[in-house]
Structure formats: C-alpha cells, structure tokens
N, C-alpha and C positions, 0 to 999 in steps of 0.2 A: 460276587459281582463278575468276576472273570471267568466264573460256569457258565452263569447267567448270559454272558457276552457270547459266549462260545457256542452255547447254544441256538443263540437267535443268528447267528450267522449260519450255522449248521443247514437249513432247508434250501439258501440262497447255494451255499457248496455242496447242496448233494443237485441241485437243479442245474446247476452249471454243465457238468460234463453229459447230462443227461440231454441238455439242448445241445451242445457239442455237436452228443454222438450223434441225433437226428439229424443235425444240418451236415455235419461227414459225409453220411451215407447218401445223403438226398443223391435219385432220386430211389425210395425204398419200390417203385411200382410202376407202371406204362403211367407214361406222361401224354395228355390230349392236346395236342395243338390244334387249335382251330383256325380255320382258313375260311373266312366268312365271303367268301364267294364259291360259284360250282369248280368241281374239278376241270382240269385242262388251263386255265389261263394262269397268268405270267406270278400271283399268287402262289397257286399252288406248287408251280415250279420251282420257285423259289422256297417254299417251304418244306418240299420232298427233298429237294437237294441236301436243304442244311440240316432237318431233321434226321436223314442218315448217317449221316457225320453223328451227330447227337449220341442217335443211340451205340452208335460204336462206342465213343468214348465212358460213355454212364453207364453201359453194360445193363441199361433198360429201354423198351421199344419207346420211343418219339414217335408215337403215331398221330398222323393228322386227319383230320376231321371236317369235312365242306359241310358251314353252314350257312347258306347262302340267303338272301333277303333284304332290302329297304337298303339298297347303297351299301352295304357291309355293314349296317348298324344291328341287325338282328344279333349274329353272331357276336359282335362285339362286345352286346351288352350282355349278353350270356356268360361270357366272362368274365368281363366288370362285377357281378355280384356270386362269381365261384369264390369258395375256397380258398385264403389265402395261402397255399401249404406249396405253389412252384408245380403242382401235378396238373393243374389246368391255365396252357398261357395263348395268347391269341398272337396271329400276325397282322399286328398293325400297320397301317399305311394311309397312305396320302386321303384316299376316298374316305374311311368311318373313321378316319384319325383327323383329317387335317381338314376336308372340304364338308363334310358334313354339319358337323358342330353349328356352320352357319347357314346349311341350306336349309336344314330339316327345322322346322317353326318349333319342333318338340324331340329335345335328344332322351333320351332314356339313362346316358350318362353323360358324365366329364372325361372328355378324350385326355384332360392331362394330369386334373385328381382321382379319378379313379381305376388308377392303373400305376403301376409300379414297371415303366420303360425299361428291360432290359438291354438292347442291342439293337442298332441300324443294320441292316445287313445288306440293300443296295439300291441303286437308283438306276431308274430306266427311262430313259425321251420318249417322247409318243410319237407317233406321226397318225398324219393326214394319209389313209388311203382311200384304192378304188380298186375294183373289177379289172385283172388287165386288159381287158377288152373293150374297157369302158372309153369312151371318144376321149374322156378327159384324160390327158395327158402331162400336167401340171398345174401347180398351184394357180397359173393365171389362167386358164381354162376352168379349172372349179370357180372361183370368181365370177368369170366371166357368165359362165353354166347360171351362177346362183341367179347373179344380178337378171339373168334375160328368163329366168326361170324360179321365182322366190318361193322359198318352200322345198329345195332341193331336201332330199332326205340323209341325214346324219345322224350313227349310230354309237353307243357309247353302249361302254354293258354295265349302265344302271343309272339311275336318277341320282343325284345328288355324286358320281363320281368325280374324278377329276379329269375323265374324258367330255363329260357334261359341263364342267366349269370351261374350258378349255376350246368348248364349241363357243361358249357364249363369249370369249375372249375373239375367237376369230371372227364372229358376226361382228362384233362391235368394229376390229380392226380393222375387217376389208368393205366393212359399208355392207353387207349382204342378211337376208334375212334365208335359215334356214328351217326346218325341220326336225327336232333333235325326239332321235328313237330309241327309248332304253331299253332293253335285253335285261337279263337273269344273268349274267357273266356274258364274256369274251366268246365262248365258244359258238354259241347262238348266233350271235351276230357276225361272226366270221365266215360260219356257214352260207350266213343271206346275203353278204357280199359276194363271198365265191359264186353261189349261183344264180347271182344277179337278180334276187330278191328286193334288196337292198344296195343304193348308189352309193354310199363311200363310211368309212367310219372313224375316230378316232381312236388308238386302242396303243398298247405299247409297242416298240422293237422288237421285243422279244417275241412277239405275239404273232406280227405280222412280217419281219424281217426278213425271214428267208423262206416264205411262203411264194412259190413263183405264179399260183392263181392271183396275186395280189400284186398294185404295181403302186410303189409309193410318193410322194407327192410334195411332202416334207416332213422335216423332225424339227421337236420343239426342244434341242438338244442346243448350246451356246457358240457351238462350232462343229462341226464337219465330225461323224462319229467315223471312228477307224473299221474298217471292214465294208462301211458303205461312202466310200468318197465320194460316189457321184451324188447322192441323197443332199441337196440343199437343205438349209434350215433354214426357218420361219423367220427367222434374225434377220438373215442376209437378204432374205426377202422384201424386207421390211414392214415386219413387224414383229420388234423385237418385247412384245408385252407375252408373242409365248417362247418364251424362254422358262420351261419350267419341267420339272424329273419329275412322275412317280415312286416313291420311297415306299420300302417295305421293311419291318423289323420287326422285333417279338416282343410281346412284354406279359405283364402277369396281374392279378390283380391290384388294388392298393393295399398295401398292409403285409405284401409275402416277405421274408425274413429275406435281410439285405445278402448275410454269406448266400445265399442260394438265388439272390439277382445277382451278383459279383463272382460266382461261380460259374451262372450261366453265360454272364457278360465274356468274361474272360473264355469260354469255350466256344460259344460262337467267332470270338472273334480268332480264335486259333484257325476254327472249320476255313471262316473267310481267306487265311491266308494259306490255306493249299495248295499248291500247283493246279489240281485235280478242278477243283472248286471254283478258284481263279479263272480257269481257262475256259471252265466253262460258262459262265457268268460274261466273259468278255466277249467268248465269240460268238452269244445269243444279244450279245446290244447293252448289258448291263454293266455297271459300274461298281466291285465289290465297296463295301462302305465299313470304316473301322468307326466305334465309338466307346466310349466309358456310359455307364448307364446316368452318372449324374448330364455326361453329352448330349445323349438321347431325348433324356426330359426336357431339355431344355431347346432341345430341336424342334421336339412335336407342340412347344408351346409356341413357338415362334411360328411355325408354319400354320397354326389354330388362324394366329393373327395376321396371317398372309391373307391366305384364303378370305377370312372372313371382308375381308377391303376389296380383294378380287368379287366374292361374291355381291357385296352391295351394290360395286359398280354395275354386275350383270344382271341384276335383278332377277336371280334365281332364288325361288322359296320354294319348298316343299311343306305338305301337310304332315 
C-alpha cells in the first residue's frame, strides 16, 4: 500500500518542478505585445516606453506589434483567443476595454472574463483642441462656434473610443450638436487639424500637449494638470460630467498561469517606478499608475460599468 501510495504521488512530483522550471524561466522567447491602435499615439508610447524596460529586465525582446482596427477591438480580440502561455499580452485601455463593450451591438469578446489583467500602467486627461490659428480661442468660443454653426466637426481617432464617448458627453453638456469624425488612430487626425483639414479634436495630453501647431481649450483632468497651469478643466468650466482619464495597462489572455501575471505584475510595476520612466510619463501629461493584478481586474470591471451608463445616456451604438 505505501508503494502503491508512492507511486501515485510520483507523476504529480516529477510535474511539479517541471512546471516550476517553465514558469522560472518564462519568458523562454520574444514576447508580442500588441498595441491595437497605429503607431505614433499615446498607446504606443506608452507601450515602447515600458516594454523596453521589460526586455531589459527578462533578458528577452518585448516587442510590440500595432494592430489597429474597429475602436481597438480588432486587436484585442486577437489576443483574447491567443495562447495562454504570457508570450502574447495586449495593452488594454479605456476604448476596447472600458467604452466598447457597450458601444459595439456585437463584442467578439469579454473585456473582463477573457483576459487575465496584469498591470495599470497610467492615466491620461484629454483635452478639447484646435488649429492655433483657428478664431476659436476657448471653450466658450467652441460653444458659441457650435450653437451658431451645428455640425462643427470633431475628431476622435475611432468610433466607439473614449474620445467619441467623451464628444457625446460635451454635446449633451453645453447644449450643442456636433459632427464627430473618426480617424484610424491619433496620428491621422492630428495631421487634419495641424493643416486645417479638420476644426478641433478630442485626443490625449500626451498627444496634443506640447504640440505648438495646436492650441488647447480644455482638459477633462479633476484639477489644473502640473506643467500646464494655464489649461482650464472642463470642471471648472462647468461641466463637471467630463471629469474622466484614459487608462492604459497590459494584460494576457484568460487562463495564462498566475506566477507569470504576478511576475509580470510586479515588473511593470518596478519599470513604473523609475526615475527615468516616472519623468517621463509626468512631463508628457500622464499619471504613472501602480496596481496588484487582482487591482486591475477589478478596475476594468468597474469602468465596463461606467462606460456602459455613460454610453446609454449618449446614445451611442455601433454595428
């Protein structure tokens, strides 16, 4: 009986250190991050930044990957049904994480069961801009623009983001009806404002902050962001319903082994606290962001159900 015993225990102790040593080493190979928007916007930034961190540390390349499409859902769902082995994780955020779920009539996945949430990694205000050139010269000017001109054109890089939520918040708030234009990413539509293609857009800090073709109008930030003191918020304005961050952070499929989200957890969240990392994250407009991965899950389910009340009220649906 106690051969017997010893034996049946034998396969579970030879698999033990076996899974061990995989989850030790992870990662064994280049790791794909996917960044479901095109290159150049506040995404990819964020994700070049901290993926070199990454591969320093694992001593394998974090390379990232733009796949851009349908709000950030194309790519997202790409990875929602990779591989659960840590080798393929996406950067989630506000737009295919948090505003989608309820614009899109049909998601492809679950922004909160089908994905194993590693790490917040930061938050960024948006603001309302324009052309510097453009007559409008603040917030009560756009208003005023709209109301004597309905239909003004506002730009967002993509349907269902949360620069689109976010338009349909200020229509509702200042009484105005506008025009909302979605782009393929940030880059696109930054271009058609600089050359006066396109009247104003909504897009991040990062994006548009210390762009001097650009002159900004407000940020939907809770108070006054450090570096741009003159920049009102939307608050103080009054209208304080946009009071709201884009949030960006990594995660992995559902089902990838917890040492290797608690591994990665923990090393982003080392990257996050760099000098190097830090400073630069602050003096492009963003907010480094620390969490625990059980944090995270429980962030992007609560923001599902933000969104989701934000969107009913605005009557945005997509196909």
């Amino acid at each position: 009986m106690r051969r017997r015993h010893l034996l049946s225990l034998l396969p579970g102790a030879l698999a033990a250190p076996s899974l061990a040593a995989a989850q030790g080493s992870y990662p064994t190979r280049t790791v794909r991050v996917v960044v479901p928007f095109p290159p150049g916007g506040t995404t990819d930034f964020i994700a070049r930044l901290v993926c070199a961190r990454l591969t320093t540390v694992f001593g394998q390349t974090f390379v990232v990957e733009n796949r851009a499409g349908a709000g950030g859902t194309l790519g997202s769902d790409q990875v929602a049904k990779s591989p659960p082995d840590g080798l393929t994780l996406i950067v989630s955020n506000i737009a295919s994480f948090g505003v989608g779920p309820s614009v899109y009539r049909s998601m492809p996945y679950n922004s909160v069961t089908d994905f194993a949430h590693v790490a917040l990694m930061a938050e960024i205000p948006s603001v309302l801009a324009v052309n510097v050139s453009s007559p409008i010269r603040s917030l009560a000017d756009f208003i005023t623009a709209a109301k004597a001109r309905p239909g003004l054109n506002v730009g967002s890089p993509g349907n269902g983001t949360s620069s689109h939520a976010k338009q349909a918040i200020l229509q509702r708030s200042a009484g105005i009806e506008t025009t909302h234009v979605p782009y393929r990413g940030s880059g696109p539509m930054m271009n058609d404002v600089a050359g006066g293609a396109l009247e104003s857009m909504i897009t991040t800090l990062v994006e548009a902050g210390r762009n001097e073709r650009f002159r900004l109008l407000a940020v939907t930030a809770d108070s006054r962001v450090p570096g741009w003191p003159d920049l009102p918020t939307f608050k103080e304005l009054g209208h304080p319903d946009l009071v709201a961050s884009t949030w960006f952070g990594l995660s992995a499929p559902a089902g990838t082994p917890a040492p290797i989200v608690n591994r990665l957890n923990a090393e982003v969240l080392a990257a996050l606290a760099t000098p190097e990392i830090t400073a630069r994250l602050i003096e492009t407009g963003a907010t480094p962001r620390r969490m625990t991965a059980p944090e995270y899950s429980a962030f992007v389910a609560a923001e599902v159900r933000r969104w989701a009340a934000v969107v009913q009220q605005a009557g945005i649906r997509l196909d």
